[in-house]
N, CA, C and O atoms as a Tripos MOL2 file, in Angstrom:
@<TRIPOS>MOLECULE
protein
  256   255    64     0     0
PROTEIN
NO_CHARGES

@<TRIPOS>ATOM
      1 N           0.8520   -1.1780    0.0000 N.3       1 UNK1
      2 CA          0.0000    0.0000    0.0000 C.3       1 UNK1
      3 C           0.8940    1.2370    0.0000 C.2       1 UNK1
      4 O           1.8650    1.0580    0.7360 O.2       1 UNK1
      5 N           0.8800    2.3450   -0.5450 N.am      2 UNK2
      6 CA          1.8930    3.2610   -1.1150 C.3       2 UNK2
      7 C           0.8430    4.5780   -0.0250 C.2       2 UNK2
      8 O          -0.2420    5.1300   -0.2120 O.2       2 UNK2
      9 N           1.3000    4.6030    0.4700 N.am      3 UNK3
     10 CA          0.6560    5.7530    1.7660 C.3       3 UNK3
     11 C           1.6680    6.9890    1.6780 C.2       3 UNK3
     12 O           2.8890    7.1080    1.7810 O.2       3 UNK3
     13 N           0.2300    8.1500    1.3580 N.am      4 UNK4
     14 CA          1.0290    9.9480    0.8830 C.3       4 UNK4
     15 C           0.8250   10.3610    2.5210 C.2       4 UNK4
     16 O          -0.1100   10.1780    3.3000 O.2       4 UNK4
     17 N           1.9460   10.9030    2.6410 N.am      5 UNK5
     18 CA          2.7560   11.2430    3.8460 C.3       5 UNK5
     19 C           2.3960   12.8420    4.3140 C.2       5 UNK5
     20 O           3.2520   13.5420    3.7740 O.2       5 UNK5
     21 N           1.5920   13.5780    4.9990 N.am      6 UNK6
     22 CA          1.2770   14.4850    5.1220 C.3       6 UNK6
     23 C           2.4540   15.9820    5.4240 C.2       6 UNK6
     24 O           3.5040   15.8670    6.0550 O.2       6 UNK6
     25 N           2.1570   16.7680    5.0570 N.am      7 UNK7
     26 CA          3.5080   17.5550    5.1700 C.3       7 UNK7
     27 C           3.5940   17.5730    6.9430 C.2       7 UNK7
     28 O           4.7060   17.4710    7.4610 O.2       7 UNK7
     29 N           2.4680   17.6950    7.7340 N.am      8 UNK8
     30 CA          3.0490   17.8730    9.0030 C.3       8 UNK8
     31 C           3.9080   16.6240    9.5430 C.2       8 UNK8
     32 O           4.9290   16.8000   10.2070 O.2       8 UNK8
     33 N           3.4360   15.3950    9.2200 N.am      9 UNK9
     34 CA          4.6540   14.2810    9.1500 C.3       9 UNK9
     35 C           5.4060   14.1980    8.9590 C.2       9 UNK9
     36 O           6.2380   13.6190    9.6580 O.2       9 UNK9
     37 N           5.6890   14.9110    7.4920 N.am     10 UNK10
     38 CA          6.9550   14.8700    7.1150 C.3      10 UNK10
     39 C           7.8030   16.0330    7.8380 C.2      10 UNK10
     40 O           9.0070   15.7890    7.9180 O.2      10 UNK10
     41 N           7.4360   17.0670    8.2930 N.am     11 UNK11
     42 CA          7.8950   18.2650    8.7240 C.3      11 UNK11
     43 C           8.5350   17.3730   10.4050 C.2      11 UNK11
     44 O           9.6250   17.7290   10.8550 O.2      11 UNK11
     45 N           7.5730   16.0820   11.2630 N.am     12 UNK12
     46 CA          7.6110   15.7960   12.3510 C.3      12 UNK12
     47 C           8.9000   14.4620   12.2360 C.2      12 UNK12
     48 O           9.3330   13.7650   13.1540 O.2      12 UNK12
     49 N           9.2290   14.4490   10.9510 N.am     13 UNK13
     50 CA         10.4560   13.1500   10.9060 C.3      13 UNK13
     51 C          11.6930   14.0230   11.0010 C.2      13 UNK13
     52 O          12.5660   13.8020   11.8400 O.2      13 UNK13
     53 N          11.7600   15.0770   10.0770 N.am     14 UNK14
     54 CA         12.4590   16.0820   10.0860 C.3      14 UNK14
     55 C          13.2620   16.5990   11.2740 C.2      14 UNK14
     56 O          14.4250   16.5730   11.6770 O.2      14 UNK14
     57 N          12.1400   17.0530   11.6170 N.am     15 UNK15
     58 CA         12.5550   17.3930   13.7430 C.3      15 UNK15
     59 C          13.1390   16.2560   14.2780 C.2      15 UNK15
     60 O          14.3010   16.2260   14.6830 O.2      15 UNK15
     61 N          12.2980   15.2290   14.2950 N.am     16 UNK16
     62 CA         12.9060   13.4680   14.6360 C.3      16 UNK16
     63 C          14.3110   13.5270   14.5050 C.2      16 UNK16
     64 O          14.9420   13.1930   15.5080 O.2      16 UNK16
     65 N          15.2490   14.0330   13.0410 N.am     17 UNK17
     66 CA         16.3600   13.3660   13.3910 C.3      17 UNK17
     67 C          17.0080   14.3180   13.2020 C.2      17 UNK17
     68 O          18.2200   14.1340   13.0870 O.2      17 UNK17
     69 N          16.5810   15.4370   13.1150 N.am     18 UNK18
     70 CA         17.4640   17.1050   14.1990 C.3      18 UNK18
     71 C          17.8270   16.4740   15.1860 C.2      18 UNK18
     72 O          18.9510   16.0130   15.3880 O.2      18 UNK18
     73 N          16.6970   16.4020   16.0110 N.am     19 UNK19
     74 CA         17.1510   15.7500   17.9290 C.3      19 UNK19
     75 C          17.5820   14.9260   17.5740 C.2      19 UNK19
     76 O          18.7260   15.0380   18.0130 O.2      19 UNK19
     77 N          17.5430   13.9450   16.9720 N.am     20 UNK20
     78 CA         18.5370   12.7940   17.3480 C.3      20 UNK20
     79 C          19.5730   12.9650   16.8360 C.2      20 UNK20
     80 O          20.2390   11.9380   16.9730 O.2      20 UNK20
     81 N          20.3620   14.0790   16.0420 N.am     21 UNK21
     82 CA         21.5390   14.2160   15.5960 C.3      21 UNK21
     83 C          22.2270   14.9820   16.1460 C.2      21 UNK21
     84 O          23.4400   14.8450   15.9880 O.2      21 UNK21
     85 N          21.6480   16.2540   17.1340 N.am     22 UNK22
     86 CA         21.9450   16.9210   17.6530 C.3      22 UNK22
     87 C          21.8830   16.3160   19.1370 C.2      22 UNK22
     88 O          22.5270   16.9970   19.9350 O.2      22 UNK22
     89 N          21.2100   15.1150   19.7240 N.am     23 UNK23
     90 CA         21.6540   14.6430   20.9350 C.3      23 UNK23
     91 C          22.9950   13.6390   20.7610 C.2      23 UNK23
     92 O          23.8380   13.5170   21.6490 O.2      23 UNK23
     93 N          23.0620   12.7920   19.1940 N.am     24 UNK24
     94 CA         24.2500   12.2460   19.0340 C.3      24 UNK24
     95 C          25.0710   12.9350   18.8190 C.2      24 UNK24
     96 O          26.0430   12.1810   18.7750 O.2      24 UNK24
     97 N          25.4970   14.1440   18.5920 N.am     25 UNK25
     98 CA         26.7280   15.4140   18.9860 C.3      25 UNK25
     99 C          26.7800   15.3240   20.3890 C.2      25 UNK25
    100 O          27.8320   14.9760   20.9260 O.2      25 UNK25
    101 N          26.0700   15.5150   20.8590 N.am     26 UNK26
    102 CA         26.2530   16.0030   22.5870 C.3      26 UNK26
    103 C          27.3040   14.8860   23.3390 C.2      26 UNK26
    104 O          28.3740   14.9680   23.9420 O.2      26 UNK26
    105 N          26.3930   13.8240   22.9550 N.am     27 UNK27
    106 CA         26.9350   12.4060   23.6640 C.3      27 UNK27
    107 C          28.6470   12.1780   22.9810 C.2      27 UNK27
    108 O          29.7030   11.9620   23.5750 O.2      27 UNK27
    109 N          28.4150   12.3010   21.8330 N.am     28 UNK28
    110 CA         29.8700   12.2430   21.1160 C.3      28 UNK28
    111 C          30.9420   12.8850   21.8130 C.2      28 UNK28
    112 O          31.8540   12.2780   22.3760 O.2      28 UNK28
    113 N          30.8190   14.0520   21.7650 N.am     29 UNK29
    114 CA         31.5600   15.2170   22.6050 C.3      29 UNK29
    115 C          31.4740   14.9610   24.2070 C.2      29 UNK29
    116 O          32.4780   15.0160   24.9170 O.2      29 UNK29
    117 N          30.5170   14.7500   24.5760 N.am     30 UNK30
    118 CA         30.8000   14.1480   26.1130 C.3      30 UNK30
    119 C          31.7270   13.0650   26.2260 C.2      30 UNK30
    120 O          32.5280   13.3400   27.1200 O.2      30 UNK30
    121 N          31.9920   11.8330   25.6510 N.am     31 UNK31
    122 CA         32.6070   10.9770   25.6110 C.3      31 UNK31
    123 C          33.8920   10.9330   25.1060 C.2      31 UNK31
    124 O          34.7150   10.1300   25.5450 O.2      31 UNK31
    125 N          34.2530   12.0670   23.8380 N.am     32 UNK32
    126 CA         35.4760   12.3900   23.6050 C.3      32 UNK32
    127 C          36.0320   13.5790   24.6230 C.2      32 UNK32
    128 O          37.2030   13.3230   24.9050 O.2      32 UNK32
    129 N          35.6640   14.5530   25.1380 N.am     33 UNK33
    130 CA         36.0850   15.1630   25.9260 C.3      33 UNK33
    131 C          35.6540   15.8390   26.8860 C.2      33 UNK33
    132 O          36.0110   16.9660   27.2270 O.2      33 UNK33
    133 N          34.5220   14.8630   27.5540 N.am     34 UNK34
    134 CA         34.2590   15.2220   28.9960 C.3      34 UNK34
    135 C          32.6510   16.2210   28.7990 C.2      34 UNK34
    136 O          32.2590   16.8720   27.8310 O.2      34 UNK34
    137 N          32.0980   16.0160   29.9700 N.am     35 UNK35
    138 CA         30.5650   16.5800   30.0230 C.3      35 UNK35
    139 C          30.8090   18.3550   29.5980 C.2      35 UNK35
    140 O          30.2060   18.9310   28.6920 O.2      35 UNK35
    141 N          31.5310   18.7920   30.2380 N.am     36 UNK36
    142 CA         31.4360   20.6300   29.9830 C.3      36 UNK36
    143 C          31.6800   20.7100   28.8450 C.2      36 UNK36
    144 O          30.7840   21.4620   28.4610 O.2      36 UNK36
    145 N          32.5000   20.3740   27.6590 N.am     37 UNK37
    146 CA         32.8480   20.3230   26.6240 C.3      37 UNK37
    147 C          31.1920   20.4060   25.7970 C.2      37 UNK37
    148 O          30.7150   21.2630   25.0530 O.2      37 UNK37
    149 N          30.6840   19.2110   26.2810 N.am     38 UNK38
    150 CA         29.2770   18.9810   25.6500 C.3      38 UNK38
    151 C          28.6750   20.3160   25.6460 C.2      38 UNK38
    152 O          28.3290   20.8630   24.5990 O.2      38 UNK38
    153 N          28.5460   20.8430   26.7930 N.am     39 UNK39
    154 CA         27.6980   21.8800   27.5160 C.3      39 UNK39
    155 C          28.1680   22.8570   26.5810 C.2      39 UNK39
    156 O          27.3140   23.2480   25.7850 O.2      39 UNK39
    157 N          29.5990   23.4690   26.4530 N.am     40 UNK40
    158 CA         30.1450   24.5520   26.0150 C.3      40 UNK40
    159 C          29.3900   24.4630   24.3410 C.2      40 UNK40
    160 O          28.7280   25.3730   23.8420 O.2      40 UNK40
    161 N          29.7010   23.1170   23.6780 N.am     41 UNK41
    162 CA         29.2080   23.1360   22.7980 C.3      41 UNK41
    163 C          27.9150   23.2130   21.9410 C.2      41 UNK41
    164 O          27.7410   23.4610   20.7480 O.2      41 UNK41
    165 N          26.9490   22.8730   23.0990 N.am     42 UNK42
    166 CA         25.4780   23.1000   23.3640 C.3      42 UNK42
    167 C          24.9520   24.8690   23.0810 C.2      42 UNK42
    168 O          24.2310   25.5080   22.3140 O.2      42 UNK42
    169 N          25.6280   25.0330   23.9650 N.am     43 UNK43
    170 CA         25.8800   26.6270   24.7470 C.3      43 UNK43
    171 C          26.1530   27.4770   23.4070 C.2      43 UNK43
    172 O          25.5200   28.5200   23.2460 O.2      43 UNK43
    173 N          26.9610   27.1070   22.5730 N.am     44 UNK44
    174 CA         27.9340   28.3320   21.1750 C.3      44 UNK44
    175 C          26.4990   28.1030   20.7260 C.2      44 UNK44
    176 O          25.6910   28.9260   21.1570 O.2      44 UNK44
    177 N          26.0980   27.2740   20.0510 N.am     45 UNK45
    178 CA         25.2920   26.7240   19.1910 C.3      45 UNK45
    179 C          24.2000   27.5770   19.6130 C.2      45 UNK45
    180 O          24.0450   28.4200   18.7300 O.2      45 UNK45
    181 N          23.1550   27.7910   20.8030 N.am     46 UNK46
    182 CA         22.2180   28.6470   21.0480 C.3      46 UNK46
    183 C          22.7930   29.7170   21.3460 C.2      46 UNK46
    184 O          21.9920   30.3550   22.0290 O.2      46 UNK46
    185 N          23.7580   30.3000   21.2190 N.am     47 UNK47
    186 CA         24.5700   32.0200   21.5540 C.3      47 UNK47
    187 C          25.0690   32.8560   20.0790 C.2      47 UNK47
    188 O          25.3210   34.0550   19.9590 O.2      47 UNK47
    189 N          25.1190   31.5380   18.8000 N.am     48 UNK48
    190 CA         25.4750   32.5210   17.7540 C.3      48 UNK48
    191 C          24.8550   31.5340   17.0000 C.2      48 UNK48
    192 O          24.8380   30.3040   17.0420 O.2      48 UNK48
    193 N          24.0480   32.9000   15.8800 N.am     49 UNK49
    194 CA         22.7740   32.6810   15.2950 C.3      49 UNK49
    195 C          23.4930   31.9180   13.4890 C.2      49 UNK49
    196 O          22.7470   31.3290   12.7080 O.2      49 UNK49
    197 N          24.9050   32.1320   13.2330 N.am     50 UNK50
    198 CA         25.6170   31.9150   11.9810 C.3      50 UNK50
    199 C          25.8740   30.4620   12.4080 C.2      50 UNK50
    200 O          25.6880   29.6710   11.4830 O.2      50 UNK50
    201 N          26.2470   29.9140   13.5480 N.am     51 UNK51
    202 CA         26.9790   28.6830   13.7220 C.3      51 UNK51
    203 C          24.9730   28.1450   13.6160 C.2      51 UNK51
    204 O          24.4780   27.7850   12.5490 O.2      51 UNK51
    205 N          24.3790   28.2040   14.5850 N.am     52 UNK52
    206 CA         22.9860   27.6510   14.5440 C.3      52 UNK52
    207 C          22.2040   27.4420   13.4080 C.2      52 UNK52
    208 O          21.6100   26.3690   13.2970 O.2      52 UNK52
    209 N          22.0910   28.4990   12.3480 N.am     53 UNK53
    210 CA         22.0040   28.3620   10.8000 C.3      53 UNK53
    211 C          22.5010   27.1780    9.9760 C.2      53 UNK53
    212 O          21.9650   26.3570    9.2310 O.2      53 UNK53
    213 N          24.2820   27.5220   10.5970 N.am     54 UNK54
    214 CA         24.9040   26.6510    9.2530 C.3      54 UNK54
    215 C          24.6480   25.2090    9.7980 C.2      54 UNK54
    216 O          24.3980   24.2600    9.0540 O.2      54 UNK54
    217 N          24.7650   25.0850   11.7290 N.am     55 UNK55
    218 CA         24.3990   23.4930   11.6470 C.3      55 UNK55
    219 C          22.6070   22.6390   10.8830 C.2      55 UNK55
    220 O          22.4340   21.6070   10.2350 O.2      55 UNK55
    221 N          21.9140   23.3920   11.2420 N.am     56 UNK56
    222 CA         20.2550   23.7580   10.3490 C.3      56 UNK56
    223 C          20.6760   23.3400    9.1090 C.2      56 UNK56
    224 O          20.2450   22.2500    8.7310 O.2      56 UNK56
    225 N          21.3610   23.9040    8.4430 N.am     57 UNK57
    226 CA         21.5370   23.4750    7.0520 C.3      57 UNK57
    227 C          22.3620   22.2860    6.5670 C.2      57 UNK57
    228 O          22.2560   21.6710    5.5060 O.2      57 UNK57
    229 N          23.2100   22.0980    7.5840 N.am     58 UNK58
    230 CA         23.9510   21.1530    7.6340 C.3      58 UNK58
    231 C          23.4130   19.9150    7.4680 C.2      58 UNK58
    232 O          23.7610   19.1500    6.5690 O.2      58 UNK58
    233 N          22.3420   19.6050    8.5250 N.am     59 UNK59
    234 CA         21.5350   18.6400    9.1880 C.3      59 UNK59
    235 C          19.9070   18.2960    7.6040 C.2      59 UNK59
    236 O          19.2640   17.2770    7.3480 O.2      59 UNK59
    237 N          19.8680   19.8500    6.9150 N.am     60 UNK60
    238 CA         18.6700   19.4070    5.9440 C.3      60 UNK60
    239 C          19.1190   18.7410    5.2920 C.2      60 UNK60
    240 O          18.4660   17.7530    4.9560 O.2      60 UNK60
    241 N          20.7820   18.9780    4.6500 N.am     61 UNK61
    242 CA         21.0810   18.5670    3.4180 C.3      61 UNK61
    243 C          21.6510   17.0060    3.7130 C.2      61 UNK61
    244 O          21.9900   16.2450    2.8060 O.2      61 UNK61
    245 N          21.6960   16.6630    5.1770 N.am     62 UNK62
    246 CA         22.4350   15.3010    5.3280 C.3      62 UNK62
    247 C          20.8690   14.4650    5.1340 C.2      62 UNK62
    248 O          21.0250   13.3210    4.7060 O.2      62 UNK62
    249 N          19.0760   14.9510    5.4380 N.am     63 UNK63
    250 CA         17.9270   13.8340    5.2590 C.3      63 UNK63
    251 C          17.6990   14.3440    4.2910 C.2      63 UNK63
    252 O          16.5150   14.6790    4.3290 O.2      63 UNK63
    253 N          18.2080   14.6650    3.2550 N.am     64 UNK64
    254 CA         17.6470   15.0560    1.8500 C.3      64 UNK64
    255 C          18.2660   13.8170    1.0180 C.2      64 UNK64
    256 O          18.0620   13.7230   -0.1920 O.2      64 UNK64
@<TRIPOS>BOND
     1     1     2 1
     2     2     3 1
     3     3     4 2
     4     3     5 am
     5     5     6 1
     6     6     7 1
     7     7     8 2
     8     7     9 am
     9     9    10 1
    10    10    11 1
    11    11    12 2
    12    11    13 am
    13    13    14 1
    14    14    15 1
    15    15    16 2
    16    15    17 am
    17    17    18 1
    18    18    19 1
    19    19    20 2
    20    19    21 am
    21    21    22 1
    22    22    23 1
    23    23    24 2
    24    23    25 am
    25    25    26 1
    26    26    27 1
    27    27    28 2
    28    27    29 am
    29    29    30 1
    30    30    31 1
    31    31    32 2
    32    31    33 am
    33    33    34 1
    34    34    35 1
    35    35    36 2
    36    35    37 am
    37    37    38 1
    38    38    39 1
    39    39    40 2
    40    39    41 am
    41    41    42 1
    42    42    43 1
    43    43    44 2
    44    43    45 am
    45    45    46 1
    46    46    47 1
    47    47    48 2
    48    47    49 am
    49    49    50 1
    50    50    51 1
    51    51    52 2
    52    51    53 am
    53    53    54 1
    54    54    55 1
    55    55    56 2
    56    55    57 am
    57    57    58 1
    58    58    59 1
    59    59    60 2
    60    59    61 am
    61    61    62 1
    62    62    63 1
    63    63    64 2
    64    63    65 am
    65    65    66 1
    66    66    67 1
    67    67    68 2
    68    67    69 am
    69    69    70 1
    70    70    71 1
    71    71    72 2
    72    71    73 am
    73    73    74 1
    74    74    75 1
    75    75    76 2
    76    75    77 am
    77    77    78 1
    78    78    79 1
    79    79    80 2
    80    79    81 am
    81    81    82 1
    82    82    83 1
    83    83    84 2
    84    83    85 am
    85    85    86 1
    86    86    87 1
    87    87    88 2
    88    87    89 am
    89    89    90 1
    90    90    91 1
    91    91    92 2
    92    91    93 am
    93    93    94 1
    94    94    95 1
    95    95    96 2
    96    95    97 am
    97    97    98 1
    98    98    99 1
    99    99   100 2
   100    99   101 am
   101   101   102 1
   102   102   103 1
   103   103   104 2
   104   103   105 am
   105   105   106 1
   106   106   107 1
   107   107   108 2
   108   107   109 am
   109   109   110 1
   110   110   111 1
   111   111   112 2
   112   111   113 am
   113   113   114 1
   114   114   115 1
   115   115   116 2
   116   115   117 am
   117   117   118 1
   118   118   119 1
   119   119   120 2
   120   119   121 am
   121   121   122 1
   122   122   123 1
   123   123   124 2
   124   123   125 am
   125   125   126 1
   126   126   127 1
   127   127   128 2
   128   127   129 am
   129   129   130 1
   130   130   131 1
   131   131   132 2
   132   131   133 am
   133   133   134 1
   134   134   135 1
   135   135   136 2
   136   135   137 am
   137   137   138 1
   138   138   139 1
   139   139   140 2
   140   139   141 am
   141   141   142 1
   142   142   143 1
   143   143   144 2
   144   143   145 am
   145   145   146 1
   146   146   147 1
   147   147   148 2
   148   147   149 am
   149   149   150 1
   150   150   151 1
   151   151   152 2
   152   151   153 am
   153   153   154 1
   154   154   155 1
   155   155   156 2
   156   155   157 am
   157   157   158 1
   158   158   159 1
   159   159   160 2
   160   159   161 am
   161   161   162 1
   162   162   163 1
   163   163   164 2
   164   163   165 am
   165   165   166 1
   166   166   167 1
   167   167   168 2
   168   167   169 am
   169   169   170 1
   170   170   171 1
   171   171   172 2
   172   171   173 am
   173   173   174 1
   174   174   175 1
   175   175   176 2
   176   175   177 am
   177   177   178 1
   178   178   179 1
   179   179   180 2
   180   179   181 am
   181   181   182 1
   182   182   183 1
   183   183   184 2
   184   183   185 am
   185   185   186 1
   186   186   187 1
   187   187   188 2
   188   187   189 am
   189   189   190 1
   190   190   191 1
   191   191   192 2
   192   191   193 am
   193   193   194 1
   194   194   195 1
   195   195   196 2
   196   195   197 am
   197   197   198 1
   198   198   199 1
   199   199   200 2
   200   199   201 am
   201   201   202 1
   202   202   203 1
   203   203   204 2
   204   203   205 am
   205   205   206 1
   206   206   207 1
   207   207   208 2
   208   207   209 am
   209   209   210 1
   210   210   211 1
   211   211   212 2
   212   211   213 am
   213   213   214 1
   214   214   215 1
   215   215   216 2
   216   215   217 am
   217   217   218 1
   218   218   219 1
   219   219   220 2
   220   219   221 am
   221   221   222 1
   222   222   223 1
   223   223   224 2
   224   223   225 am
   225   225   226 1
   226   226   227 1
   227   227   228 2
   228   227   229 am
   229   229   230 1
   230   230   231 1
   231   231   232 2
   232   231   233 am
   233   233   234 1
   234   234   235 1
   235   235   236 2
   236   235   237 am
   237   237   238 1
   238   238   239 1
   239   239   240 2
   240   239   241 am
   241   241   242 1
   242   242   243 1
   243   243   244 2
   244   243   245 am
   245   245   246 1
   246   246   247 1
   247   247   248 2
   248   247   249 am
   249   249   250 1
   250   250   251 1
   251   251   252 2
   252   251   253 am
   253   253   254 1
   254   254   255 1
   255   255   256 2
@<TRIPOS>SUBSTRUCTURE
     1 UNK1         2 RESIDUE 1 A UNK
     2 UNK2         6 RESIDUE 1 A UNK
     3 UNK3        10 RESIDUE 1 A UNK
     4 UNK4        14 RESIDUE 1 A UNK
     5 UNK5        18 RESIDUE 1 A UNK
     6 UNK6        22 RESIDUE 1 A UNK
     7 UNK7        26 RESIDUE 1 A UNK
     8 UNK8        30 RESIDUE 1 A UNK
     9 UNK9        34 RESIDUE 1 A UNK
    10 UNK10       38 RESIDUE 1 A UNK
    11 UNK11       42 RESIDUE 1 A UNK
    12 UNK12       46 RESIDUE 1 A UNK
    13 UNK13       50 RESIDUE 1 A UNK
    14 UNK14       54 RESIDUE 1 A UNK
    15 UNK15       58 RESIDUE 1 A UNK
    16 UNK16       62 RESIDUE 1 A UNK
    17 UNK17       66 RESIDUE 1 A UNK
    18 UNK18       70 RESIDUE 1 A UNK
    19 UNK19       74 RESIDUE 1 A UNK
    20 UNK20       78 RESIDUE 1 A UNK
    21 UNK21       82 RESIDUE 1 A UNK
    22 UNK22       86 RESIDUE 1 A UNK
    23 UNK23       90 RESIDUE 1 A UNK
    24 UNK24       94 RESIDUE 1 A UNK
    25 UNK25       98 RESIDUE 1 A UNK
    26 UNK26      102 RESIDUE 1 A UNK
    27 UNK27      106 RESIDUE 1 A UNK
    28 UNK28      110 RESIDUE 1 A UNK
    29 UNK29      114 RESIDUE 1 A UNK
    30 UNK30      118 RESIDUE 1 A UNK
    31 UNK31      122 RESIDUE 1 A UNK
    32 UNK32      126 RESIDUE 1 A UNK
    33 UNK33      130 RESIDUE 1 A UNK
    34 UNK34      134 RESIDUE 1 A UNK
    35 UNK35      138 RESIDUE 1 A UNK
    36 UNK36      142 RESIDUE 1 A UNK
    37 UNK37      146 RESIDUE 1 A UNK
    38 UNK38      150 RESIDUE 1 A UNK
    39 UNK39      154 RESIDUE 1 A UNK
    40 UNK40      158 RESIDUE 1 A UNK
    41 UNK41      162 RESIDUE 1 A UNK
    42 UNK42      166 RESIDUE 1 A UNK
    43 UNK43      170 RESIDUE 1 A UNK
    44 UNK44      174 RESIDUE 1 A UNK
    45 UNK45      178 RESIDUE 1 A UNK
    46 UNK46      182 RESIDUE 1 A UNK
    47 UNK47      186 RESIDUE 1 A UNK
    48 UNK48      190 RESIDUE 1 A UNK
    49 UNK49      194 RESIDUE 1 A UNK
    50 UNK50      198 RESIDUE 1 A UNK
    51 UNK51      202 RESIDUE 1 A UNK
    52 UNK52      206 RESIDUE 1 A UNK
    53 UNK53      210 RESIDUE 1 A UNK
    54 UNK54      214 RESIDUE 1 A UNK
    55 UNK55      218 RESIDUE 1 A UNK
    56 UNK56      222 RESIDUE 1 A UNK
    57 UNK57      226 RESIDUE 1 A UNK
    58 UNK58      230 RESIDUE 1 A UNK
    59 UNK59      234 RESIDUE 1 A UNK
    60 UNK60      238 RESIDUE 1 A UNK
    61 UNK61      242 RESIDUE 1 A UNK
    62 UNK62      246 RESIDUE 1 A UNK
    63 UNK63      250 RESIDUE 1 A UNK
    64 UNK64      254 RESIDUE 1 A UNK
């Protein structure tokens, strides 16, 4: 059965593997160099709006 996928679905898979790519950064970085590291890196990411963009775009063009 070939089932059309509603845009808010598709908009809600989208988000799906933002967070999960952006919690597998966190964990990555915690484990290579320690919990604050994570944090600091958490931290840039919501403090400058160019790094937050380019990871956004980063992340469309990797489920495209």
């Amino acid at each position: 059965m070939n089932e059309t996928r509603s845009g808010a679905e598709l908009l809600e898979d989208a988000c799906a593997r933002r967070i999960f790519n952006v919690i597998f950064r966190l964990t990555s970085i915690s484990d290579l160099y320690g919990p604050g590291r994570a944090v600091e890196w958490a931290q840039s990411m919501l403090d400058d709006p160019e790094l937050l963009t380019a990871f956004a775009r980063s992340q469309r063009r990797a489920s495209t």
